[in-house]
N, C-alpha and C positions, 0 to 999 in steps of 0.2 A: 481433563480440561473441559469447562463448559465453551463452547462458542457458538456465537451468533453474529449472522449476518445479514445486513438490512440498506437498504439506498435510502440516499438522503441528497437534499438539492436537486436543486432544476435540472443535469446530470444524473444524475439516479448514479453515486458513485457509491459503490460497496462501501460500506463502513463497516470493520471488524470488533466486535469484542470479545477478548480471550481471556478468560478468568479462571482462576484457582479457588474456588467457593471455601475449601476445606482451609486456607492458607490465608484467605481475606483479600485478593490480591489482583489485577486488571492489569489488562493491557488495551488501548486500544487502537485503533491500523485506520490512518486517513480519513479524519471525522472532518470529512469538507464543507459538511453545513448541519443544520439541526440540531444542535451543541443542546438544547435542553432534553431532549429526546434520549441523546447519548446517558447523560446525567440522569435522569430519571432510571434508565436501565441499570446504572452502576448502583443506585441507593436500591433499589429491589433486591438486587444480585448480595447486597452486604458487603461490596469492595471496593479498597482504595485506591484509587488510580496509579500505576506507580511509572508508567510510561506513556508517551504519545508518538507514536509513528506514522512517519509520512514517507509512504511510497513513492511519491516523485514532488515537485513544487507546481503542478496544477491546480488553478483555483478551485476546483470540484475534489481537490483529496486533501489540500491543507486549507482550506478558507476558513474552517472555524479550528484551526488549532488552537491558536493563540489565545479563542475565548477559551476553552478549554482546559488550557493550562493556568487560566489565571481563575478558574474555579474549582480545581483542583490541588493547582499545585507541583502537577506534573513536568516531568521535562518534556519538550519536544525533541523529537532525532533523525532526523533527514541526513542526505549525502549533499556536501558539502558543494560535490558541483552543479545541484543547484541551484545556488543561490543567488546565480544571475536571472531565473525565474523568477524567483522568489521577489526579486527588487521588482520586475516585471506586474507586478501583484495589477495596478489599475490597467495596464491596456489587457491584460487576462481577462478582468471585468469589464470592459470595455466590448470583449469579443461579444461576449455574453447579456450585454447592457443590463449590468448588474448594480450594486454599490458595490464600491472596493473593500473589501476585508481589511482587518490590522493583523497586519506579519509580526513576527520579529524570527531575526535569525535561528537557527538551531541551538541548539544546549549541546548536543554532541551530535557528532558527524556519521553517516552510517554508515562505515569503508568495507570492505570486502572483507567476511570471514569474522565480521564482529560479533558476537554472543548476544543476544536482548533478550528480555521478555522474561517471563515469570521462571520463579524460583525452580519450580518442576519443572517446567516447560518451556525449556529453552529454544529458543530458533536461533540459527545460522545467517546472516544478511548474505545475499548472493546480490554486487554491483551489477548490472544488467543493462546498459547505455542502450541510448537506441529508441525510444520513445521520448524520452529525456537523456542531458550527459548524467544524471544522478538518480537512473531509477533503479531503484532496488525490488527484489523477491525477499521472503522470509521462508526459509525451510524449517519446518519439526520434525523432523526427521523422524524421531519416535513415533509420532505422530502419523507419519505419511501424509505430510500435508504442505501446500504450498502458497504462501499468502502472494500474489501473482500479481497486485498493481495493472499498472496499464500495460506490460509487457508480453500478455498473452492471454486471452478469451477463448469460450470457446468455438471454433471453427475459424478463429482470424490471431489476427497480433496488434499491439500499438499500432497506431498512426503515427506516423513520421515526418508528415509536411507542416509541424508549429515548429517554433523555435529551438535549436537544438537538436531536433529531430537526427534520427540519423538510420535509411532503408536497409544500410550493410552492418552495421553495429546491431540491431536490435535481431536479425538472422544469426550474427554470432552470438549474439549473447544468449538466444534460444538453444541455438546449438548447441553452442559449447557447455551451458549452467544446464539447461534447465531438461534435455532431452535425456542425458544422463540417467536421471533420478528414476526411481522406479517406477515400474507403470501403473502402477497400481494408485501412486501420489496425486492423492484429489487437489482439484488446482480451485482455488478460489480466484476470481479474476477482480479487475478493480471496475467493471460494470459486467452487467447480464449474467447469466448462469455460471454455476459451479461445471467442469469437467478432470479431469483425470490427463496426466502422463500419457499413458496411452494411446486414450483416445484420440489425442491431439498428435499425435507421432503416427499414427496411423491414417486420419482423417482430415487433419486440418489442411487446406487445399495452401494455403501460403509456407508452407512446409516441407510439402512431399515432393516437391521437383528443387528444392532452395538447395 
């Protein structure tokens, strides 16, 4: 699987693209701005867009879905709780004093345990509440790899004082999903540095006494 990952917006919010080169075939994980950028990387790579994921309904991880999809083709797939976010879309840009993005709802919803992503390279959706009611992780398992959203950085976690937020949901949800997984599981987060399972079980200060 090729991947690459890169900030985009005034956020600098990880944008993922996970491609199958041999197979012709993308995915891409919360393209919340820079929509031409993205596009340009897909027509180099030689693949066709076949999914758009969005890790939570913040304006900095979905703000350019929807162009996106309409230059592609692709579905969008967010979890469905949050789409009271999502309606949110202008006071989000508001916080930010932005122009407001065009939404539209999801194409499919991305529940607990749902399959996505490219033909070889399947990932797992892990629901994850707690920075959002509707944020999701993506596992490949084969891979050893965790596409991690806002639910975990390295040496911190989600923030939980926006809307929805929730301080006791987002420790379970670390807990329970995501401390599990092996250590070895490189965590891509949804801004700043890549870390590891591990090292985040080991080090992460909002963690090791939760």
């Amino acid at each position: 699987m090729h991947l690459e990952t890169f900030p985009v917006g005034l956020l600098q919010c990880n944008c993922t693209i996970a491609a199958d080169t041999a197979r012709g075939e993308a995915i891409v994980i919360d393209p919340g701005d820079e929509i031409a950028h993205i596009v340009d990387r897909l027509a180099a790579l030689r693949v066709t867009l076949r999914q758009i994921i969005v890790t939570h309904a913040h304006i900095d991880h979905v703000g350019g879905a929807l162009q996106l999809k309409r230059l592609t083709g692709a579905p969008i797939l967010m979890h469905e709780d949050d789409l009271p976010l999502l309606r949110m879309m202008d006071v989000q840009a508001g916080w930010l004093g932005v122009e407001t993005p065009q939404t539209a709802p999801p194409d499919e919803s991305l529940h607990e345990s749902k399959i996505v992503g490219l033909t070889q390279f399947p990932a797992t959706v892990l629901h994850t509440p707690g920075h959002t009611p509707g944020s999701v992780c993506l596992h490949f398992a084969p891979e050893k790899l965790l596409i991690a959203g806002d639910t975990l950085f390295a040496g911190s976690i989600g923030r939980t004082d926006l809307p929805g937020g929730d301080g006791r949901k987002i420790l379970e949800s670390i807990h329970g999903k995501l401390m599990h997984l092996p250590a070895e599981t490189r965590v891509i987060a949804g801004h700043g540095s890549a870390t590891t399972i591990g090292e985040e079980k080991s080090q992460n200060p909002f963690l090791r006494f939760a």
